[in-house]
N, C-alpha and C positions, 0 to 999 in steps of 0.2 A: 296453074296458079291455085293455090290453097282458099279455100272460099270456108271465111269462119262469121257462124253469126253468133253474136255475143248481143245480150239483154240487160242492164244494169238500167233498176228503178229507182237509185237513190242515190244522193252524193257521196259515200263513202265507197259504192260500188263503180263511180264511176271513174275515181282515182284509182281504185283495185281494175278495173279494164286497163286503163288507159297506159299504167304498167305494165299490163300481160301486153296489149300491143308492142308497145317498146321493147317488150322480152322477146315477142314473132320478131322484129325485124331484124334484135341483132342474131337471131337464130337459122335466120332462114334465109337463103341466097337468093331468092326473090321475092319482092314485097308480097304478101295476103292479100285479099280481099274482105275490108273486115264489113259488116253489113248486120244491122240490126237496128236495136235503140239505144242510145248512149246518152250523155249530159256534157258540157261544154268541151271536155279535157278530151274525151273519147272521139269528141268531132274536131278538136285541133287537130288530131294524128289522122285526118281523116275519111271516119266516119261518116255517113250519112244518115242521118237518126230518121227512123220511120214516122217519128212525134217528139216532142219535146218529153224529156226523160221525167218532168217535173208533176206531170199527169201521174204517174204511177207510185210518187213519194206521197201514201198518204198509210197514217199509223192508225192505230186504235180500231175497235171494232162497228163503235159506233161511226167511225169515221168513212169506213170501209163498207159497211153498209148502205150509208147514204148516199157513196158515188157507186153501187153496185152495178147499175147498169152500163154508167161508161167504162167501167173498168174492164166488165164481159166483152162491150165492144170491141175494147183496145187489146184484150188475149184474143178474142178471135182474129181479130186484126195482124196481132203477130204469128199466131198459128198457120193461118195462111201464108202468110209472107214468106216465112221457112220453109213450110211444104211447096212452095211455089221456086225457090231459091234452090233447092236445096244445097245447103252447105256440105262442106266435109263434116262440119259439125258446130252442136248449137251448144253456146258456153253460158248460162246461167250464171249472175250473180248475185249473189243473198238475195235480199226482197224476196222470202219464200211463200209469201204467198199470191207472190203473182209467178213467178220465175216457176214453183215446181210444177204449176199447175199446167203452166204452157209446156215445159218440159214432157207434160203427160198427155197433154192432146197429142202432140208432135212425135210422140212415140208409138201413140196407138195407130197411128198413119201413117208409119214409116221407119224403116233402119236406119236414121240417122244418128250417129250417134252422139249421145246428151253426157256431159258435164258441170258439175255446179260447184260454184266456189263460194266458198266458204261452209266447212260440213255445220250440220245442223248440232245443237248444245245437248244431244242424247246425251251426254254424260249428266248433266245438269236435272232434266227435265223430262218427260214425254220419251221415255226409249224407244218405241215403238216406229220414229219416225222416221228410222233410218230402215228400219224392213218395208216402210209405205212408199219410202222413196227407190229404193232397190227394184219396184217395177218397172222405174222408166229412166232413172239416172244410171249411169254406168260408170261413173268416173267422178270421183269428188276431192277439190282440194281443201286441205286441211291447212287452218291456219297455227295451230296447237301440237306439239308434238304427240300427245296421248291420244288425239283423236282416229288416226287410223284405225286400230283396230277395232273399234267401233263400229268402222265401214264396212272393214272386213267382215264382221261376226254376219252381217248383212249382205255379204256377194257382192257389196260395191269392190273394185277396185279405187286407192288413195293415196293420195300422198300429200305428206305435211311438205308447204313449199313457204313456212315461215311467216313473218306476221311483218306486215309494213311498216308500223312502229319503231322497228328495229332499222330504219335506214331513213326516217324524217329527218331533216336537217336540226340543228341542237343552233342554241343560241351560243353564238359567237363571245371571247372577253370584250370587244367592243360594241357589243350589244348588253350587255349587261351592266357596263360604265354607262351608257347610253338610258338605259332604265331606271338608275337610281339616281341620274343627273335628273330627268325628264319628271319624276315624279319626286324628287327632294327626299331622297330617303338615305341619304350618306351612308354611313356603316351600319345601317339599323339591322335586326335579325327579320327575316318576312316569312308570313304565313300567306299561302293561298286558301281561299275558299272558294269550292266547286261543288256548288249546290246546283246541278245537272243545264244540261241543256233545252228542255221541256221546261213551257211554262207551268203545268201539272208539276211539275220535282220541285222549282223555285217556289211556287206558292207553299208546296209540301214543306219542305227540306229547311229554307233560309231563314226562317222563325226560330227552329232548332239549334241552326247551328248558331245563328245572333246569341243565345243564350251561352252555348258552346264557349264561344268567343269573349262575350263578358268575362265570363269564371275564368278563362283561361289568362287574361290582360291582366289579374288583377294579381298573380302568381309571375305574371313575363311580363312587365309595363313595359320594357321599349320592345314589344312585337308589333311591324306594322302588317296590317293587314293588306290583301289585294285578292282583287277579284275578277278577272278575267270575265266578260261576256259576249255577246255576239249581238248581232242587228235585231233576232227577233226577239229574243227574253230581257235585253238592257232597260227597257222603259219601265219592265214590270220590275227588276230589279233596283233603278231608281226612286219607284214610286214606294217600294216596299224598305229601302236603306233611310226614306229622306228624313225621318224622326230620330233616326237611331244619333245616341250619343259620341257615340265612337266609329263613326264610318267608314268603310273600308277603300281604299282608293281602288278605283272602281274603273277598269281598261275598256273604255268604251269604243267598237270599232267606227261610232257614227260621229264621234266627238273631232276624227284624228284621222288621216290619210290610211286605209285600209291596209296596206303594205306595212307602212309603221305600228299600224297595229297588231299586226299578227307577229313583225320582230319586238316588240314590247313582250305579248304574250308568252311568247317563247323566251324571252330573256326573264320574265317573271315564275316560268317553268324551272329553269336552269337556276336564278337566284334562291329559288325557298329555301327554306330551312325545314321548312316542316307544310303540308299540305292538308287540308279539312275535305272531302272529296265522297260527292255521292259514289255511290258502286257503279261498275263499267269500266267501259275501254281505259279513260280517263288514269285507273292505275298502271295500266302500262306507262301512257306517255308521261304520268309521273318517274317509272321504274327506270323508262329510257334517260331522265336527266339527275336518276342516285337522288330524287326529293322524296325522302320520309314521308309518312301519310298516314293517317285515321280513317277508314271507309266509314261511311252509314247512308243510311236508306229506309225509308217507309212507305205503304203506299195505305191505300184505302184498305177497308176492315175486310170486306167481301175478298179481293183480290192477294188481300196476308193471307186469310183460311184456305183458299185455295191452291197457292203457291208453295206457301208452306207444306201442304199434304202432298205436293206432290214430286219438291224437292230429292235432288239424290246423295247432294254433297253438302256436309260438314261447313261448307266456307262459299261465299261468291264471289270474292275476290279472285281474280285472276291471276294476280302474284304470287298469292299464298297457292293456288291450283296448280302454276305451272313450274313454282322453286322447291313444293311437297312439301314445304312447312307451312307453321300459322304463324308468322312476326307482324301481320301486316293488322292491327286490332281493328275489327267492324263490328259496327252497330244496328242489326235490321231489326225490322220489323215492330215490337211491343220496345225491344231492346234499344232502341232511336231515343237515348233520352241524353239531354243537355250536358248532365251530372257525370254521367260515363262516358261521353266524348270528349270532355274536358281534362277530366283524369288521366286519359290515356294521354291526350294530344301533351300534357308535361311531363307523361314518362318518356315518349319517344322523344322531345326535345331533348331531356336528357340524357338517353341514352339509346342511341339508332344504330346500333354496329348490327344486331339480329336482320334489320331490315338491310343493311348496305351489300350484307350478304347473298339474301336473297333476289334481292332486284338484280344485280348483276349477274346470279345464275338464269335468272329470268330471262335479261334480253340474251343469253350467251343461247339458252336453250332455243329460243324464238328465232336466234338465226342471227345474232350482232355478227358484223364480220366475215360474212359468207357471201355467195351467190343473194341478189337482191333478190325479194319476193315475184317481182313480177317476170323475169326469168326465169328463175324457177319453177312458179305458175306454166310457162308459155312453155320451156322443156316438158314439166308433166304432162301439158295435153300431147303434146308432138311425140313424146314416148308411146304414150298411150294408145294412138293414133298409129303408129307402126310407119314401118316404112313404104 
């Protein structure tokens, strides 16, 4: 029996596992042994998590800092565990700075061999990190099709196995009857705004884009607005809409049976007309439901001079990266201002054929249509891995 330990610190990596499992079982004529740390999905199929995966979801550096000590505990903790295990092989999922770092204890102590999913954004930032990683990682999966050779140029072995995105479920036409019955918005045209998931981006972001929006209403008056949120940012997002004049209907998952929230969500993905959208993943899952979109983004002053210096590409949007054009208009940095997201957000209402083009090269190149990501995944390690 195939003995694989697999490590995923956060909730997006735990749906990225919990796929590759489902990719091992339809691959392999006997079940694995899957053994590491996971989060809920990973131990439905399962798993037995060494700790709750929710220890190791922490951002920021100040953050990261101040749980410094139990964090060393809990790599050492899986460092052993693997060395003690030994698997056929240890599969890393993002969370790179807990995941590469145990990847490199685990290496220095042994030939097991290491693979990490999701390649790191050398293209974006930091090249360097993919020759730091080449000590101890040996296999990386790419979720981008340009990222391979990247790996390569580095002595990793890689392979692009797609981007998840490309096979989330899409809101139904009876989810979307369902949406504008539930919220009263008859044939009206809808705009989302997705001013990030981070209460740091909403506090940042949703000032701007209020502004945004004004200019914008007063050019489109029947635009209604919606605003998708989640458990942890909704209070700061009510607290910070409750003045405004023109409020945005505001998808609350605490308001409304969690299920129905997230088919609202997705039904308010799939209804837009046009989307207001921090930078991030966020333009895919727009890309994936053909919803037009305006990026923008800023952050603090210190962290612009830094970023900015050390940027390598022309655009951070994802769509524009992955279709080779620029349709998708963004706004970072000094360039975050009200006046030119508003401008943009009525040309593209008016005319989004540039963008319809690109988004559907986008998910075509990402993999729509193909072998799911997470078989793909679970083929590349099992190729990898030989016979």
């Amino acid at each position: 029996m195939l003995k694989i330990a697999m490590i995923a610190g956060e909730a997006s990596g735990d749906k990225l596992g919990a796929a590759m499992i489902d990719g091992f079982d339809a691959l392999l004529d006997q079940p694995a042994d899957f053994i590491g740390v996971g989060g809920p999905l990973m131990m439905d199929r399962g798993m037995d998590s060494l700790f709750d995966m929710s220890e190791l979801s922490v951002m920021g550096i100040v953050e990261i800092l101040k749980q410094y000590r139990h964090l060393k505990q809990r790599l050492d903790q899986c460092a052993a565990f693997v060395l003690e295990q030994q698997p056929d092989v240890l599969i890393t999922i993002d969370a790179p700075e807990f995941s590469l770092r145990l990847a490199e204890i685990v290496k220095s102590k042994s030939d097991i061999p290491t693979v990490h999913y999701v390649a790191p954004t050398v293209w974006a930032w930091r090249p360097k990190r993919a020759e730091k990683m080449a000590k101890f990682i040996d296999h990386v999966l790419a979720l981008f099709p340009f990222e391979p050779p990247y790996m390569h140029e580095a002595d990793m072995s890689c392979d692009f196995v797609g981007h998840p995105v490309t096979h989330e479920p899409l809101a139904t036409d009876q989810d979307i009857t369902d949406f504008r019955t539930h919220f009263d918005l008859g044939d009206a045209p809808v705009a989302l705004v997705l001013p990030g998931s981070r209460k740091s981006e909403v506090k940042r972001l949703l000032p701007v884009f209020h502004k945004a929006m004004v200019q914008t209403s007063q050019t489109h008056r029947d635009l209604q607005w919606v605003l998708p949120t989640t458990q942890h940012v909704a209070g700061l997002v009510h607290q910070m809409t409750a003045r405004w004049e023109q409020r945005p209907i505001i998808i609350d998952p605490r308001d409304i049976d969690i299920n129905f929230a997230r088919r609202m969500k997705r039904a308010a993905f799939r209804t837009a007309d046009i989307a207001l959208a921090a930078s991030g993943t966020v333009s895919l899952e727009l890309a994936a439901n053909g919803t037009p979109m305006v990026i923008a983004y800023n952050m603090g002053w210190l962290s612009r001079q830094i970023i900015g210096r050390m940027l390598l590409t022309d655009t951070v949007t994802l769509v524009n990266l992955v279709s080779g054009d620029r349709s998708i208009p963004e706004f970072i940095g000094q360039n975050c201002r009200p006046d030119y997201i508003a401008e943009a957000l009525s040309k593209v209402l008016h005319n989004s054929a540039d963008q319809d083009i690109a988004m559907a090269k986008t998910m075509q190149a990402l993999g729509r249509n193909g072998m799911d990501p997470g078989t793909r995944a679970a083929k590349s390690v099992l190729d990898f891995l030989g016979p």
